[in-house]
C-alpha positions as protocol buffer text, in pm:
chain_id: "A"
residue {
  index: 1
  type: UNK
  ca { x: 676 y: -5220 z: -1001 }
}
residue {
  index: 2
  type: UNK
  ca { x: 780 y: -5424 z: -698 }
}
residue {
  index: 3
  type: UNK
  ca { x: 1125 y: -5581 z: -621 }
}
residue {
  index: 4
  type: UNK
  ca { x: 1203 y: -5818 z: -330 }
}
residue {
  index: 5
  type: UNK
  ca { x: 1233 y: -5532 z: -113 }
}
residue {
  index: 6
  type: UNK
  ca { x: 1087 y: -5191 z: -312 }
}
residue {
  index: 7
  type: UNK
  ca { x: 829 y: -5055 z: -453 }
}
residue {
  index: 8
  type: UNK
  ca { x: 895 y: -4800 z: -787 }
}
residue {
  index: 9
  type: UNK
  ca { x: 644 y: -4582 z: -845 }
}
residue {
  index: 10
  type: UNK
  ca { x: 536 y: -4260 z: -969 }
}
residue {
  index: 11
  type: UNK
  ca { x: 567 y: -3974 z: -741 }
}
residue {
  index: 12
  type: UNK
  ca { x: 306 y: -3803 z: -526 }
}
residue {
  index: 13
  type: UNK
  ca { x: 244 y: -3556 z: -315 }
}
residue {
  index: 14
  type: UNK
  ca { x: 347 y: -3721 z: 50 }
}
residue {
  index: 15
  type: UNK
  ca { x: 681 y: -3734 z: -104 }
}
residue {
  index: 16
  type: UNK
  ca { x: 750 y: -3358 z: -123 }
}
residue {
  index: 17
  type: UNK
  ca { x: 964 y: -3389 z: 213 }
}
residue {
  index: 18
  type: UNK
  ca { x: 1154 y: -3642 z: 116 }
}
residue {
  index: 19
  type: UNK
  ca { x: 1260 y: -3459 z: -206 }
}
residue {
  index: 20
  type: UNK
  ca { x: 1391 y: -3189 z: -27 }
}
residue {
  index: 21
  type: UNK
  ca { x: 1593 y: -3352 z: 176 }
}
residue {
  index: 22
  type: UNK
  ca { x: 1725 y: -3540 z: -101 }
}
residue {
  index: 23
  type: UNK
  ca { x: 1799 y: -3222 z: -276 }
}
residue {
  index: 24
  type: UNK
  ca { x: 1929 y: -3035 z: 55 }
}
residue {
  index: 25
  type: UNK
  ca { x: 2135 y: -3330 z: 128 }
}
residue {
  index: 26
  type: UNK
  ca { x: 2533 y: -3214 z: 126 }
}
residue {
  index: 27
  type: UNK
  ca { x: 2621 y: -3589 z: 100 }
}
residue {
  index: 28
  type: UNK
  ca { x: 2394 y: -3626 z: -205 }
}
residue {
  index: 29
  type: UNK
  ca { x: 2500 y: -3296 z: -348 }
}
residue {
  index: 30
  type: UNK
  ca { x: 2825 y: -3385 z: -309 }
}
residue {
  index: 31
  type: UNK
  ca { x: 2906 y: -3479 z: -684 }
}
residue {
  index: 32
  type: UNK
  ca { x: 2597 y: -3269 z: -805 }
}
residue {
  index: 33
  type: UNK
  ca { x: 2768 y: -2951 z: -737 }
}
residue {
  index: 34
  type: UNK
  ca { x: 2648 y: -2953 z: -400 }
}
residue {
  index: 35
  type: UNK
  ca { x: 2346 y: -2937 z: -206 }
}
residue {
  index: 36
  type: UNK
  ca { x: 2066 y: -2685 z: -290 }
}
residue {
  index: 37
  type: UNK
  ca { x: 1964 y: -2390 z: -23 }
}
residue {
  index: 38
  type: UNK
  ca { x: 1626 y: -2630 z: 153 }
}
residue {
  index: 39
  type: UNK
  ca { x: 1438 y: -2263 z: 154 }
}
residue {
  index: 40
  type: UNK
  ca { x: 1457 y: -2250 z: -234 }
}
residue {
  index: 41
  type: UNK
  ca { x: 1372 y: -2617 z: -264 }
}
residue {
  index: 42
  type: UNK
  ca { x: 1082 y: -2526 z: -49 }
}
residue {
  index: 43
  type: UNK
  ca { x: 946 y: -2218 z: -255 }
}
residue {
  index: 44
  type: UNK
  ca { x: 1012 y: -2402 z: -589 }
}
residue {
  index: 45
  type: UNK
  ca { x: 898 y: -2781 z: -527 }
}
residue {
  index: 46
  type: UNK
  ca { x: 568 y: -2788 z: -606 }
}
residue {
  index: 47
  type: UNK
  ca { x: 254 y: -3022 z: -370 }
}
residue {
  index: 48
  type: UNK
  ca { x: 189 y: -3183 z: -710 }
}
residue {
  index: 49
  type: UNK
  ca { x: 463 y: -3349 z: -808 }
}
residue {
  index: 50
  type: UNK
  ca { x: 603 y: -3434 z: -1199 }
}
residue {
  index: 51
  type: UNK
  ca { x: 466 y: -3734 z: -1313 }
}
residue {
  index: 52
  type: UNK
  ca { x: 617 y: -3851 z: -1656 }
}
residue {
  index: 53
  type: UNK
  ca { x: 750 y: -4187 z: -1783 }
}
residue {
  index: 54
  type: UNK
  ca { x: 1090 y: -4307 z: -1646 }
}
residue {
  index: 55
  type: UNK
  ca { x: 1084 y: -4134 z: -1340 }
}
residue {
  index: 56
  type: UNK
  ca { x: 1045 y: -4368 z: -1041 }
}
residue {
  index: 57
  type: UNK
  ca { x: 985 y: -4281 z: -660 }
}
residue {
  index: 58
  type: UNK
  ca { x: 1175 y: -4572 z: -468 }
}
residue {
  index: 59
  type: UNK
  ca { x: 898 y: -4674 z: -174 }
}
residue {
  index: 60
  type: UNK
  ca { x: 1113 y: -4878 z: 134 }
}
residue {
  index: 61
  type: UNK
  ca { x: 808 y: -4955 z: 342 }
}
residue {
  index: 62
  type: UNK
  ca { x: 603 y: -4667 z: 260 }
}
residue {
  index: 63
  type: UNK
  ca { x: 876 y: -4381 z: 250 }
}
residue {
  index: 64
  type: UNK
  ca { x: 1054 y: -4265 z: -17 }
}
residue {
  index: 65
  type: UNK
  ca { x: 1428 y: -4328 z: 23 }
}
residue {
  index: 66
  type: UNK
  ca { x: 1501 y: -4206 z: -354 }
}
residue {
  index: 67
  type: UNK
  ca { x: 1456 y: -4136 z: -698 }
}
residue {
  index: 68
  type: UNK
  ca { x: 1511 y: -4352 z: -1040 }
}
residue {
  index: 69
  type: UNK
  ca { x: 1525 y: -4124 z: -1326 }
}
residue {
  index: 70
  type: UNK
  ca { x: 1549 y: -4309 z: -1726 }
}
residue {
  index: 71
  type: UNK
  ca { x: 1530 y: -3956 z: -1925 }
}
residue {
  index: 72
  type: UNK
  ca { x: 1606 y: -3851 z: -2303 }
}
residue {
  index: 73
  type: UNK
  ca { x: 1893 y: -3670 z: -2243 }
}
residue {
  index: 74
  type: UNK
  ca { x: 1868 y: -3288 z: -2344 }
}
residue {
  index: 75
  type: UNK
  ca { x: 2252 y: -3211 z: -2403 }
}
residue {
  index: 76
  type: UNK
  ca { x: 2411 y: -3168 z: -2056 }
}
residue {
  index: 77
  type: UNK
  ca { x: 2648 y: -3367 z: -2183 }
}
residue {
  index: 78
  type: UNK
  ca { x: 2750 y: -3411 z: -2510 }
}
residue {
  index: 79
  type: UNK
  ca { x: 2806 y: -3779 z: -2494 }
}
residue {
  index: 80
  type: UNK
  ca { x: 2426 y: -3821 z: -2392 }
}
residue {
  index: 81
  type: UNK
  ca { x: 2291 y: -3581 z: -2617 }
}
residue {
  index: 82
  type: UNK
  ca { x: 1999 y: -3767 z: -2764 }
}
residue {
  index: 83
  type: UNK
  ca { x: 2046 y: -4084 z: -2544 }
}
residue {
  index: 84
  type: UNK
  ca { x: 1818 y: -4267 z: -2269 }
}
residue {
  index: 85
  type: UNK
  ca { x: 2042 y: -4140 z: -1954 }
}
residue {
  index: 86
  type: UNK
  ca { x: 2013 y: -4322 z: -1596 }
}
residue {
  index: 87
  type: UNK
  ca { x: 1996 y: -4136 z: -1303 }
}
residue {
  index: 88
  type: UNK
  ca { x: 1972 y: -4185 z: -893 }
}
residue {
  index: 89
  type: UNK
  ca { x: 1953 y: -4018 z: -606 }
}
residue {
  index: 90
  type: UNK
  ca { x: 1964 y: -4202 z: -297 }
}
residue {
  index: 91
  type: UNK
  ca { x: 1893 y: -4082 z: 78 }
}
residue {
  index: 92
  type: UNK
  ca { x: 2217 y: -4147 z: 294 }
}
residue {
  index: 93
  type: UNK
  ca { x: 2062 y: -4359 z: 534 }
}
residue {
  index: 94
  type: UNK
  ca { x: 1971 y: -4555 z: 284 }
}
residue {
  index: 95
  type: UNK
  ca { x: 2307 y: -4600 z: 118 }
}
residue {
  index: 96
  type: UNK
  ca { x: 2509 y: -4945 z: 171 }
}
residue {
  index: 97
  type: UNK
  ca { x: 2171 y: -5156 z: 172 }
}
residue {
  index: 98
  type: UNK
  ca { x: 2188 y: -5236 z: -203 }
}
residue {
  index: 99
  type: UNK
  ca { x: 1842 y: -5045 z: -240 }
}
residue {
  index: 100
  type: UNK
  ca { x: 2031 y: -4856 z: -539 }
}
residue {
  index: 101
  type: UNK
  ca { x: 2127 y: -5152 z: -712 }
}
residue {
  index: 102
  type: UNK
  ca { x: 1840 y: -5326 z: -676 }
}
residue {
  index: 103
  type: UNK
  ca { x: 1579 y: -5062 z: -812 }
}
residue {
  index: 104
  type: UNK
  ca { x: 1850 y: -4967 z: -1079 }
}
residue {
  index: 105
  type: UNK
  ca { x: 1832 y: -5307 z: -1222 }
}
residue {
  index: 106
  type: UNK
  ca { x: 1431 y: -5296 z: -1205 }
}
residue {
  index: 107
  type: UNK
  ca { x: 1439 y: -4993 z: -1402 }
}
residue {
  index: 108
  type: UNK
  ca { x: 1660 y: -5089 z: -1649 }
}
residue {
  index: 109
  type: UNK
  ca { x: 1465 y: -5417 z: -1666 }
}
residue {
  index: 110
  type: UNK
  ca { x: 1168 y: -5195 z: -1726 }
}
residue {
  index: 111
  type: UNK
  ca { x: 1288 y: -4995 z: -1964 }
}
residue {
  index: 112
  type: UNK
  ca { x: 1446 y: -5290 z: -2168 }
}
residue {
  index: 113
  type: UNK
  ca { x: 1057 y: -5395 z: -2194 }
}
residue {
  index: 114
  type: UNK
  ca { x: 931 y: -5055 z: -2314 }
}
residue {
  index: 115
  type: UNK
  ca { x: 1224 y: -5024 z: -2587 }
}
residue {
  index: 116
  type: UNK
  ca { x: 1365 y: -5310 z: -2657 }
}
residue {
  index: 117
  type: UNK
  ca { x: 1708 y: -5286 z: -2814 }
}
residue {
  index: 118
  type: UNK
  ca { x: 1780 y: -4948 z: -2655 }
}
residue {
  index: 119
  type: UNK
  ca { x: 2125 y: -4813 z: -2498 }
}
residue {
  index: 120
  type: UNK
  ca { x: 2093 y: -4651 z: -2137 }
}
residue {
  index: 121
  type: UNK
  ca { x: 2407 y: -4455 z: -2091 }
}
residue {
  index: 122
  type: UNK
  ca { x: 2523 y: -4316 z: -1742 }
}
residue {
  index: 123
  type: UNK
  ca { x: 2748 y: -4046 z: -1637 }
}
residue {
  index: 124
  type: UNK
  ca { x: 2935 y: -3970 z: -1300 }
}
residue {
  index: 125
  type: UNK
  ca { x: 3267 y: -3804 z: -1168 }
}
residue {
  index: 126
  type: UNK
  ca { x: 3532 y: -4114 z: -1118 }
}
residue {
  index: 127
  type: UNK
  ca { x: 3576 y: -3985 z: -765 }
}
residue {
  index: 128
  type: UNK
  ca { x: 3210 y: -4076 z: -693 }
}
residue {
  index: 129
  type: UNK
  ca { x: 3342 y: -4431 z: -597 }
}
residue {
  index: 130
  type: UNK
  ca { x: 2991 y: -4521 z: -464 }
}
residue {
  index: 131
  type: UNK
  ca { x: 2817 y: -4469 z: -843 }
}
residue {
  index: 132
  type: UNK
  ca { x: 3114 y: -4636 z: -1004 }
}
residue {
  index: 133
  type: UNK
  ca { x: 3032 y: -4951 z: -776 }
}
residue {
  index: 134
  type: UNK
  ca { x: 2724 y: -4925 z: -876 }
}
residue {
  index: 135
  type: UNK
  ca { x: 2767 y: -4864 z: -1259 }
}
residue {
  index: 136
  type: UNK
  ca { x: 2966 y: -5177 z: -1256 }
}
residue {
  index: 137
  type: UNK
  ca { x: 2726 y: -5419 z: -1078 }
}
residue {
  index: 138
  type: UNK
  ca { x: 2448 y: -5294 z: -1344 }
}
residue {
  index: 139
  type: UNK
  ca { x: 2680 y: -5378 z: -1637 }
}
residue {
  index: 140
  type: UNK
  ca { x: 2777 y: -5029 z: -1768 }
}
residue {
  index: 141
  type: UNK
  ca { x: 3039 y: -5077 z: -1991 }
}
residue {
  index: 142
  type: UNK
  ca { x: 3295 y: -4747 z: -1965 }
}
residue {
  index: 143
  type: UNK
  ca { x: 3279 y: -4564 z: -2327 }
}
residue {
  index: 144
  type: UNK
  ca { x: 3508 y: -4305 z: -2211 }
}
residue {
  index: 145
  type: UNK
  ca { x: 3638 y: -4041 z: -1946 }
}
residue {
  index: 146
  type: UNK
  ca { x: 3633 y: -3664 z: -1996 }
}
residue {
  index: 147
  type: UNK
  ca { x: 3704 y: -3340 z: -1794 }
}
residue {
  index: 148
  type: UNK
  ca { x: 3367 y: -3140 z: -1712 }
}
residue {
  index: 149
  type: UNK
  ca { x: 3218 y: -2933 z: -1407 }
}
residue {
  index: 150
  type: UNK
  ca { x: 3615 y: -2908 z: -1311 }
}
residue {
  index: 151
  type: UNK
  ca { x: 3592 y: -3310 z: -1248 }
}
residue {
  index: 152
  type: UNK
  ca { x: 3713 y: -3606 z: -1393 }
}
residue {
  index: 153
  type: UNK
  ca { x: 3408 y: -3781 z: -1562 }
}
residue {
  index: 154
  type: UNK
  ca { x: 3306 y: -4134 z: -1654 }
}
residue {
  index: 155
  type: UNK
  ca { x: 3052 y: -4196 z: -1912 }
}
residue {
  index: 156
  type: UNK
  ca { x: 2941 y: -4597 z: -1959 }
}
residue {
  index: 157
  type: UNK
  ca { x: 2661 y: -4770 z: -2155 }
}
residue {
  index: 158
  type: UNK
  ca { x: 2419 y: -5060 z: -2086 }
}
residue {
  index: 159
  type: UNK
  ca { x: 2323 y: -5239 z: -2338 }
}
residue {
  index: 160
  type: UNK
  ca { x: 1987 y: -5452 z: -2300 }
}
residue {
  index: 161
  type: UNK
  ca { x: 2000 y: -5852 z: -2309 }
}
residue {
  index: 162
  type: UNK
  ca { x: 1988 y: -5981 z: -2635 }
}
């Protein structure tokens, strides 16, 4: 899938780097419950990565400079449980560009093809001003706010045009 500027895709192996930074990343980790040890992400990632539906590599010129991830949500949350959840993680140095927004919106436009009529809902601390931007400018619509992982949540839903 191609925007003006990106390329979605599915993941392969020449992106295994890039995932561990992503994952190593303290400013990425920063509302994940921080960044993960890169020696672990290097024993556990494998070369062949996960392909499955809804999970995007974001391709700026070649590289990877994130991940888009549309998933049936398992019960992390209790206000997903059963629902289509969006999820990002973007490099740093590729944060203020409007890469996040713009793939985001692909996605979603994506996934309003494949299910038509389907809720996306999206969760992220409200001190994460960054995702709240960015939940706004996609047209989340805030459901509620909750305490969990000792942080004040925000939990919003999309709703697919009409």
């Amino acid at each position: 899938m191609r925007t003006e500027r990106l390329v979605l895709r599915e993941p392969e192996a020449r992106d295994r780097a890039a995932v561990i930074e992503l994952l190593a990343s303290p400013e990425v980790g920063a509302y994940l419950g921080g960044a993960q040890p890169r020696d672990e992400l290097e024993r556990a990632i494998p070369e062949a990565p996960d392909r499955r539906p809804g999970l995007f590599v974001v391709d700026l010129d070649g590289t990877m400079i994130g991940q888009i991830m549309l998933t049936r949500d398992t019960g992390h949350l209790r206000q997903a449980a059963g629902r289509v959840e969006l999820g990002y993680l973007f490099l740093p140095r590729a944060w203020g560009c409007g890469y996040a927004t713009e793939a985001c919106a692909a996605a979603l436009d994506w996934f309003a093809g494949a299910l038509p009529g389907e809720p996306v809902v999206l969760a992220t601390q409200t001190a994460n001003v960054g995702s709240m931007r960015l939940a706004a400018k996609l047209g989340f619509v805030e459901v509620e706010r909750f305490e969990a992982y000792g942080a004040e949540q925000w939990f919003g839903m999309w709703s697919p045009p009409a």
